[in-house]
C-alpha positions in Angstrom: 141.7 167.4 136.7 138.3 168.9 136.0 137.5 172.6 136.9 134.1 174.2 137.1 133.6 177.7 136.2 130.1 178.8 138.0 128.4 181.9 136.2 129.4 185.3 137.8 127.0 188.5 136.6 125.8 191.6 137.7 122.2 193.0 136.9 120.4 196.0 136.9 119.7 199.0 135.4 123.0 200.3 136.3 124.7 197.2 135.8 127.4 198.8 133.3 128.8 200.7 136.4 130.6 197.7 138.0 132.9 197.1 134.5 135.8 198.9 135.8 135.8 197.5 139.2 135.7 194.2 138.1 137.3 194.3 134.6 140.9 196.3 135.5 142.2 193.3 137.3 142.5 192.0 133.7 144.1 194.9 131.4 143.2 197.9 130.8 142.7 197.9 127.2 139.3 196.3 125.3 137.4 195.9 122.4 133.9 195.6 121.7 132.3 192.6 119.3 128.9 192.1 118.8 126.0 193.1 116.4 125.0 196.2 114.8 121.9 196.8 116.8 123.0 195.2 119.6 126.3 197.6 119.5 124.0 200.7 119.0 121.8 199.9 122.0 125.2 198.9 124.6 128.3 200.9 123.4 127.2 204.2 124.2 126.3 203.3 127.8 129.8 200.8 127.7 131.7 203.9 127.4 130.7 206.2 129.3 131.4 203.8 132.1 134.7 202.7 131.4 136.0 206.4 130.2 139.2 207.4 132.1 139.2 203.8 133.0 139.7 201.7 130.0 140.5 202.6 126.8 138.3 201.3 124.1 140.3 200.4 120.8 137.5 199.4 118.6 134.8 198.0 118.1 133.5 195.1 115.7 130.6 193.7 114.0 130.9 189.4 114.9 129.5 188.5 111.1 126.3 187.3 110.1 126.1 184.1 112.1 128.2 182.1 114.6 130.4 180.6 112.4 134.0 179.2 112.9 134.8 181.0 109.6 133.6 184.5 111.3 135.4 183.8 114.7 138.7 183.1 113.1 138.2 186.5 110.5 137.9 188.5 114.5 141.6 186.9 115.2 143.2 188.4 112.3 141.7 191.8 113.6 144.6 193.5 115.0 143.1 196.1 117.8 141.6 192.4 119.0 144.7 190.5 118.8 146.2 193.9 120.9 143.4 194.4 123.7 143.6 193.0 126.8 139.9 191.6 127.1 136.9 191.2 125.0 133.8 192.7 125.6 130.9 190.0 123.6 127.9 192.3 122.9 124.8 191.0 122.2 122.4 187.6 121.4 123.3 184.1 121.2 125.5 184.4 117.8 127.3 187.0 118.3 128.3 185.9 121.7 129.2 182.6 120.7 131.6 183.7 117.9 132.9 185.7 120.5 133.9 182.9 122.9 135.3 180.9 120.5 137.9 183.8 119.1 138.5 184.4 122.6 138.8 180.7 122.9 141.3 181.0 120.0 143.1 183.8 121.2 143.2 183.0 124.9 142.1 186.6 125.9 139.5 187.1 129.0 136.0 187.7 127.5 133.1 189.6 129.3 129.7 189.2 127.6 126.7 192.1 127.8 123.4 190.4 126.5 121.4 192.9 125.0 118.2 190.3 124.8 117.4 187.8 127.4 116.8 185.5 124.6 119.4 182.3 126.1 122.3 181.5 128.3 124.8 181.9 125.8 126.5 184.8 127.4 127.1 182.6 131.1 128.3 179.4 129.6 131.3 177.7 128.0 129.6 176.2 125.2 129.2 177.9 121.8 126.7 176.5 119.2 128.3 176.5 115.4 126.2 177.4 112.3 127.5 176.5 108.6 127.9 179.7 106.7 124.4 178.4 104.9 123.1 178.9 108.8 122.3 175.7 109.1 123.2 173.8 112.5 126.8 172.8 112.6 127.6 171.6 116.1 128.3 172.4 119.4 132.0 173.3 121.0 133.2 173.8 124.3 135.4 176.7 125.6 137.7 175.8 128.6 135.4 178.1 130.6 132.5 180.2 130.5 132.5 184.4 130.5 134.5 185.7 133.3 131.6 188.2 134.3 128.5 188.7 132.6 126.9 192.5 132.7 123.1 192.6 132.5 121.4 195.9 132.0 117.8 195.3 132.3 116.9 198.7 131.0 118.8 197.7 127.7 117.2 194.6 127.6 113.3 196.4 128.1 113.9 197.8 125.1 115.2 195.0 123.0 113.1 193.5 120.3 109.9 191.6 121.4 110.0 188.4 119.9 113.7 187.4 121.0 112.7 188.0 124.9 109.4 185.9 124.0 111.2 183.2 122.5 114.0 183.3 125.3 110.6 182.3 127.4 110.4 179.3 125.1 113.9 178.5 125.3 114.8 178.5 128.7 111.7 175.8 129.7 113.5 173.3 127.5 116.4 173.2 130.1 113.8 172.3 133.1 112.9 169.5 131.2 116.0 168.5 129.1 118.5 168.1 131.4 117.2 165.5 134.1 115.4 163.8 131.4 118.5 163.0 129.3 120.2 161.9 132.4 117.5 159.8 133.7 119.2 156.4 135.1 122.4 158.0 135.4 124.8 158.0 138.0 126.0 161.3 138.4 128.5 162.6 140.4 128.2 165.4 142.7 128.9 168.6 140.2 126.3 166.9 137.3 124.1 166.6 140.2 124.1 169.9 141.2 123.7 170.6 137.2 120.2 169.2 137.2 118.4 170.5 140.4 120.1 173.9 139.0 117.8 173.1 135.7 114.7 172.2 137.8 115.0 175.8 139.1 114.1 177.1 135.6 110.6 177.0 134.7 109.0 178.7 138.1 110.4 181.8 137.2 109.3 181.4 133.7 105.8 180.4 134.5 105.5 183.1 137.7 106.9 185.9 136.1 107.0 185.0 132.3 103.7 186.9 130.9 104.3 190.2 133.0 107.8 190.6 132.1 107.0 190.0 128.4 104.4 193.0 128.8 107.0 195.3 130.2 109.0 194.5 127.4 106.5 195.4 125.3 106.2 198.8 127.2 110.0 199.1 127.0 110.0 199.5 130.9 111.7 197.6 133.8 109.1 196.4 136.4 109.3 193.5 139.3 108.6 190.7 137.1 111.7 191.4 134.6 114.9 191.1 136.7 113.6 187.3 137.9 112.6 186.1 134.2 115.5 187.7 132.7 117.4 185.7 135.5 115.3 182.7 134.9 116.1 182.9 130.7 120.1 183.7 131.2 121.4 182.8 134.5 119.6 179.8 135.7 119.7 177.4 132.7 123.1 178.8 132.1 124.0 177.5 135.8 122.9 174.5 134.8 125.4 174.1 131.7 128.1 174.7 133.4 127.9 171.3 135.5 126.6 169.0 133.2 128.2 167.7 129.7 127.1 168.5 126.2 125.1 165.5 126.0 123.2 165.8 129.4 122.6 169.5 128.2 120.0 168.9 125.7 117.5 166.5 124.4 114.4 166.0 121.8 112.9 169.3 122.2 116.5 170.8 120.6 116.6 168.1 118.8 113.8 169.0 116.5 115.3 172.2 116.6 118.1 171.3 114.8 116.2 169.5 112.5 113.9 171.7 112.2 116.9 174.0 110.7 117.7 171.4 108.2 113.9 170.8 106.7 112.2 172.8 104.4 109.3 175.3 106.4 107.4 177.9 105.9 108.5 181.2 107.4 111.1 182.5 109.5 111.2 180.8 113.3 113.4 181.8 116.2 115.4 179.4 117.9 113.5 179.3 121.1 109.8 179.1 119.8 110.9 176.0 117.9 112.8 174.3 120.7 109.7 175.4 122.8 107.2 173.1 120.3 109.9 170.2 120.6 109.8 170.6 124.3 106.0 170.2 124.4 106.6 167.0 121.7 109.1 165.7 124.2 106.8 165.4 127.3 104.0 163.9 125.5 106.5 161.0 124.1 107.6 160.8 127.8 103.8 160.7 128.8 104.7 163.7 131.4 101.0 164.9 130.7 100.5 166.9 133.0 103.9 169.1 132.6 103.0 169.6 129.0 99.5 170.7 129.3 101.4 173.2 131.9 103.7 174.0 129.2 101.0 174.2 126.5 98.7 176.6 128.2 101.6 178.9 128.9 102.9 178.9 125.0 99.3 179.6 124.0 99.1 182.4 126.4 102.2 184.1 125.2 101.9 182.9 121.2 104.8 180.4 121.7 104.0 177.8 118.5 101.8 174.7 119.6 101.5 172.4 116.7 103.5 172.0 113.5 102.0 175.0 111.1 103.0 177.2 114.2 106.6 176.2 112.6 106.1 176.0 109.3 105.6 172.6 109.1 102.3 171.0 106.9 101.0 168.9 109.7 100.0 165.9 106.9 104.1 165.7 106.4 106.4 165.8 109.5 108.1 162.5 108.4 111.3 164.6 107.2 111.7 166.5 110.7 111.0 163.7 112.6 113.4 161.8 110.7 116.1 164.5 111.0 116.1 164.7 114.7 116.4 161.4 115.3 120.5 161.3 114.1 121.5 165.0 115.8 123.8 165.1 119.0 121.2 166.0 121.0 119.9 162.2 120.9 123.0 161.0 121.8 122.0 159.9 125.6 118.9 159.5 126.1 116.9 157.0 128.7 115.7 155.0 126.4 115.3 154.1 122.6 113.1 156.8 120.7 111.8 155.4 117.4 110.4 157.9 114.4 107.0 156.1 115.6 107.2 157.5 119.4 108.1 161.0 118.1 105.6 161.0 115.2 102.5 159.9 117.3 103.7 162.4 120.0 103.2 165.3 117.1 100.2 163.8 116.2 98.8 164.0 119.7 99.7 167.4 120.3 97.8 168.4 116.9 94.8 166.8 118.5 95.2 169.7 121.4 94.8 172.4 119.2 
């Protein structure tokens, strides 16, 4: 028996309004887990619409990464072994250390996303970190979030470059997903899985730039709702059908190396995966898509070539090597060799 949890979310500028309507039927007790800033920018708003409703018993800062070591620390907690439901505020990490002491506890979780940076907060799957933060591995809940709340006003006034790598991100699943399970015969739910993830990069590409700018402004306009939409809900959607090897490919792949080898500079998850994605399609020989993809990253500042990630362009051989040998490359439609992912870098240098 297999069951399928499909994302369920609410969004708007008043999106906090629907918590007690939708969160009584599970308790009416709940604790809060998520970041500092994250916390700051939520809570406030969080109570005020659940006073006289439900009572808050705490609330909790998730660690420093998602770790297994910092989601078993929230069990011990004891307001969060008494509440009836967890309330995940925040990005990627704190929501995924969430799920899995939720996981662990096996207590109803909502999630909040304070930054439209990925679809952590809509699906089941929690990526790990080592408490070095480098790339662990991926775990799956036995469902996703049972409501997500998205406040676009919080979210227009989160920091700039998570949204604008949550751009970078989210393409990655358009591309990803059908192209791991080229070949395959699916059945009907990992079908659905990847038209789902061929619904994500029109929104990106339509509305991608103008939302960015109204972040930037810290102001909710037309083009937000559908990108945020386009960076949370529709890859998530997509997640939730398909398994943890259809889910991901190269372009995550050289993420996760990219963790592992020695750069220059700080990089955010998405910009990197958004330079693999572009590698990806030029191994593939999808031209035309990555020229599509290329003009949007250098529209937006997404990186393009290897010093965009810290990487001396003269000596990729270690990342290459790297993402050869993570899960991501596990299924995959054919054999990729160090020399078909090497000259792909080589030829998007050439573009630059």
């Amino acid at each position: 028996m297999k069951s399928t949890f499909f994302p369920h979310f609410t969004i708007g500028v008043d999106a906090y309004d629907a918590i007690p309507d939708i969160c009584l039927d599970y308790g009416k007790t709940a604790v809060i887990v998520g970041g500092e800033k994250s916390r700051a920018a939520a809570e406030p708003l969080i109570r005020k619409a659940i006073e006289g409703k439900i009572e808050l018993l705490g609330s909790f800062q998730y660690g420093d990464d998602a770790t297994f070591e910092n989601a078993e620390a929230l069990t011990r907690i004891p307001e969060i072994r008494k509440a009836d439901m967890v309330f995940a505020v925040g990005g990627g990490r704190a929501t995924d250390t969430a799920k899995w002491a939720t996981h662990l506890l096996k207590k109803p979780l909502f999630t909040f996303p304070t930054l439209a940076s990925n679809c952590a907060s809509v699906t089941a799957v929690c990526i790990m970190y080592h408490p070095d933060h480098s790339f662990k591995g991926s775990i799956y809940r036995d469902r996703n979030a049972y409501h997500t709340f998205i406040n676009t006003e919080v979210i227009a006034h989160s920091p700039r470059e998570y949204f604008w790598a949550g751009l970078g991100d989210a393409l990655a699943k358009q591309y990803e997903v059908p192209f791991s399970a080229r070949g395959m015969d699916l059945t009907w739910v990992q079908e659905t899985g990847v038209r789902n993830a061929q619904n994500v990069a029109p929104g990106i590409l339509k509305y991608g730039k103008a939302a960015l700018e109204a972040v930037d402004k810290g102001i909710v306009t037309d083009a937000l709702e559908p990108a945020i939409l386009s960076i949370i809900v529709a890859p998530g959607m997509a997640s939730v059908c398909i398994e943890d090897d259809l889910d991901s490919s190269l372009a995550h792949a050289i993420y996760n190396s990219h963790t592992r080898t020695p750069h220059k500079g700080n990089h955010l998850h998405g910009a990197v995966v958004n330079y693999g994605l572009q590698v990806m399609l030029t191994m593939d020989g999808q031209i035309e898509e990555r020229d599509k993809i290329y003009r949007f990253a250098k529209s937006i500042g997404l990186p393009h070539c290897l010093a965009d990630i810290g990487i001396d362009p003269a000596y990729p051989d270690e990342l290459v090597e790297n993402c050869l040998h993570t899960k991501d490359m596990r299924v995959k439609p054919y054999e990729i060799t160090f020399d078909m992912v090497y000259k792909a870098m080589m030829e998007l240098e050439k573009l630059k």
